[in-house]
VMD Tcl script that draws the C-alpha trace (Angstrom):
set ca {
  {171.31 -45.64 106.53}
  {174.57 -46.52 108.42}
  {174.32 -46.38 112.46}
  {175.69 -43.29 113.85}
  {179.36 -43.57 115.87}
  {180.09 -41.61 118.83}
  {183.76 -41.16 119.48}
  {184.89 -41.39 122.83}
  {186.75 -38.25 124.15}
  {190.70 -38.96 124.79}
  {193.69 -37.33 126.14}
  {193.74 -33.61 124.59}
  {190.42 -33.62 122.94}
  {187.70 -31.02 124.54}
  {183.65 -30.69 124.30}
  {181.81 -27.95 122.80}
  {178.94 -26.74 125.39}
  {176.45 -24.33 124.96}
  {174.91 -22.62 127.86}
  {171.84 -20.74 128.19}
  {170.60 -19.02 131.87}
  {166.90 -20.06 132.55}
  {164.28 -18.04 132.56}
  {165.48 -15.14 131.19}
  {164.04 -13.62 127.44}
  {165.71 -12.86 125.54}
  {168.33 -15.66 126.04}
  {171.60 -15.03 127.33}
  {173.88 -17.72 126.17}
  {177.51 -18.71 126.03}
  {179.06 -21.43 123.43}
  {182.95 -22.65 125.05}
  {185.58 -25.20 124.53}
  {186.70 -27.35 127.37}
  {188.93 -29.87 127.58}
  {187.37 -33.34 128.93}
  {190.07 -34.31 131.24}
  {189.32 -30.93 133.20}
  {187.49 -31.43 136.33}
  {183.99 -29.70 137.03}
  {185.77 -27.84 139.49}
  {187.39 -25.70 136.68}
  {184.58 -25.83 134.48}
  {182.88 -23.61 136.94}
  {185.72 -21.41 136.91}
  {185.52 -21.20 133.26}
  {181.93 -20.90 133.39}
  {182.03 -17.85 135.66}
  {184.56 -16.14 133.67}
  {182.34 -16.81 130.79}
  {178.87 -15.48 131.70}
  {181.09 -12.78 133.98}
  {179.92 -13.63 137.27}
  {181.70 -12.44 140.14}
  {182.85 -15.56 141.68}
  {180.93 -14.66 144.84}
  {178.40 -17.29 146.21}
  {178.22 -21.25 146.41}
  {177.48 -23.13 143.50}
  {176.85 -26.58 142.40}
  {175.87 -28.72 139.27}
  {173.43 -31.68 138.58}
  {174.18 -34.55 136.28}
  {171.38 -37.37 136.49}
  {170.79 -37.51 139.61}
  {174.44 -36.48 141.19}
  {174.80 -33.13 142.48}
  {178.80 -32.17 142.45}
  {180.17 -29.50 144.22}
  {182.77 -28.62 146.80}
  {182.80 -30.87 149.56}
  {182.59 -29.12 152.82}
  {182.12 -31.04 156.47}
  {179.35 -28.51 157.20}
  {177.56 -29.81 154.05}
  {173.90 -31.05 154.83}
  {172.92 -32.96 151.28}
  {175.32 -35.21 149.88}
  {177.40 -34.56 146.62}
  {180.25 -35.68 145.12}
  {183.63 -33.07 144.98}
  {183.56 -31.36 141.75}
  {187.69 -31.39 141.61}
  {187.37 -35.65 141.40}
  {184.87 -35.56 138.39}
  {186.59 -34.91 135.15}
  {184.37 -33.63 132.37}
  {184.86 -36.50 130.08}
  {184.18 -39.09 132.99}
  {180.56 -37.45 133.86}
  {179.22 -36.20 130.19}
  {179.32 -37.01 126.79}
  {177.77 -35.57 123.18}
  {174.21 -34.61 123.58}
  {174.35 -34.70 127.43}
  {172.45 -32.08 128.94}
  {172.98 -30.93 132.88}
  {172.73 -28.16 135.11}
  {175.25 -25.83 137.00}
  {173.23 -23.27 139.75}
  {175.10 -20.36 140.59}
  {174.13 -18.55 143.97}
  {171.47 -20.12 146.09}
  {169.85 -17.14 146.89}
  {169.28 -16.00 143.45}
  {169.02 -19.25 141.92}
  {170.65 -19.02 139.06}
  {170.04 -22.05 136.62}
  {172.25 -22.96 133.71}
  {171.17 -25.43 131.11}
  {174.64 -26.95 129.90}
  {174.47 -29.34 126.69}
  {177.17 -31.07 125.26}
  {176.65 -29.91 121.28}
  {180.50 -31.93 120.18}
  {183.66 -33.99 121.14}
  {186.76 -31.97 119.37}
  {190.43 -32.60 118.98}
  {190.83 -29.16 117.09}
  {191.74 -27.18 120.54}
  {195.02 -24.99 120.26}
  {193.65 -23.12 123.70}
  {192.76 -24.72 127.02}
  {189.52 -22.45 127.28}
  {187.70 -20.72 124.14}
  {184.59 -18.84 124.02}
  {183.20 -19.14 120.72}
  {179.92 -17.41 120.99}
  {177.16 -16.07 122.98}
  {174.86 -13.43 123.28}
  {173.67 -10.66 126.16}
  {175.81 -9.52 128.76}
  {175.38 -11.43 132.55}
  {172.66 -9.87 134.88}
  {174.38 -7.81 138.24}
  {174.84 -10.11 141.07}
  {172.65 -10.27 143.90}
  {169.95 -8.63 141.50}
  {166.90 -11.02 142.81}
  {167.09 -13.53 140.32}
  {165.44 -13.75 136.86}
  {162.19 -12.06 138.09}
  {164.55 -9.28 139.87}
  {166.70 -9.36 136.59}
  {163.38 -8.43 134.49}
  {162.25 -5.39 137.13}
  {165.64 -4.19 137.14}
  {165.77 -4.00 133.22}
  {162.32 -2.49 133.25}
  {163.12 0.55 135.57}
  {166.13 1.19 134.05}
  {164.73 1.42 130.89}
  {162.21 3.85 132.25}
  {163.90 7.03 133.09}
  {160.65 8.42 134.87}
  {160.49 5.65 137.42}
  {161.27 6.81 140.80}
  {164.05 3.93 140.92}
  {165.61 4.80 138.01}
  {168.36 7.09 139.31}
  {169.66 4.37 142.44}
  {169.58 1.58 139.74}
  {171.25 3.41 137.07}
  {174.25 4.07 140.07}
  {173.85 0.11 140.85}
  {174.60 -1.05 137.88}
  {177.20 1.52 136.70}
  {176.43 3.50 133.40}
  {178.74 1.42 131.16}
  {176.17 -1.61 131.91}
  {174.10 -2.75 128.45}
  {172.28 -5.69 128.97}
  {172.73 -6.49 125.17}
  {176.38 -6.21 125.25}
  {178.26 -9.21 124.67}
  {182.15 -9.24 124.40}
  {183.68 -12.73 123.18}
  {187.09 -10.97 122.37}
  {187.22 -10.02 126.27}
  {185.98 -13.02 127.37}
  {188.97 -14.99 125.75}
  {191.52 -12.77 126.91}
  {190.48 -13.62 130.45}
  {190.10 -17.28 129.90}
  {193.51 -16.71 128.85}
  {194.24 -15.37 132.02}
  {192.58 -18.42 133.99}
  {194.46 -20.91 131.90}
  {198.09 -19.21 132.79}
  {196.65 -18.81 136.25}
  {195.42 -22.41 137.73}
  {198.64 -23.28 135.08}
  {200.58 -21.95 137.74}
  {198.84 -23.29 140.73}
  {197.66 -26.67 139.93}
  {197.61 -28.91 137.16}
  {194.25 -28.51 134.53}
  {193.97 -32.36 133.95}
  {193.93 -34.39 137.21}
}
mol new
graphics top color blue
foreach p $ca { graphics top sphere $p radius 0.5 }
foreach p [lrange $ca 0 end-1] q [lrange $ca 1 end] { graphics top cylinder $p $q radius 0.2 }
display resetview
């Protein structure tokens, strides 16, 4: 059997990733195309977009043993800024890291790196995934799970407040990749406009 060779990732290729949010059954997953020059910085952007969080609380990710995130004087535990750390710099195919989303909540994503691509004709493409995002601010995964409980329990006393939290369009098995890539659309023309994608 001939040994296995990994191509390094150059100018204008991207990784395939495939995240999943912990602790939550059944899974609710996202598969995306990123370029590798973009900085972890963005990839949090896209990954917000993605899942459809709202963009509102601190975040950070974990590769090895290096957290990355934005680098603030106030900042107690050390980590390196997220907008230095290009993609292709920090992982490569079949590396496996996590971004957290909201410290209160603790929102966990498992990111893996499934492929190294030169096929891109986008900046950012979602190319699969399944369930829609949980509400913000919901209490987490174990929050998530009582809040999908009363609301599918139209006798509980709560059902009426949490039906009017979480709007009535909300269907936690809902899962639009058509409208997810015509606001990743939107992101790329946006930071396209503010700052450069490939630092």
């Amino acid at each position: 059997m001939s040994p296995v060779h990994f191509r390094t990732a150059s100018f204008g290729d991207a990784f395939e990733l495939r995240i999943t949010l912990r602790d939550i059954k059944p899974i609710i997953w996202r598969r995306i195309r990123v370029p590798t020059a973009a900085p972890l910085g963005i990839l949090h952007d896209v990954l917000q977009v993605a899942f459809g969080w709202s963009n509102s609380h601190l975040h950070d990710f974990y590769i090895g043993e290096i957290r990355f995130g934005v680098v603030d004087d106030e900042e107690e535990n050390f980590l390196v800024d997220e907008n230095a750390a290009p993609l292709g710099a920090v992982a490569q195919v079949g590396s496996r890291f996590i971004y957290r989303y909201d410290y209160g909540d603790e929102w966990e994503h498992d990111v893996k790196v499934l492929r190294l691509t030169d096929e891109s004709n986008e900046t950012f493409v979602c190319t699969g995934g399944a369930r829609a995002c949980p509400p913000e601010d919901c209490g987490g995964a174990g929050g998530y799970a009582q809040l999908l409980k009363v609301l599918a329990d139209k006798s509980d006393d709560e059902h009426a407040a949490m039906q009017q939290r979480v709007g009535r369009g909300f269907d936690p098995e809902r899962f639009d990749v058509a409208a997810v890539n015509k606001k990743l659309a939107a992101l790329a023309r946006r930071l396209g406009r503010h700052r450069s994608l490939m630092n």
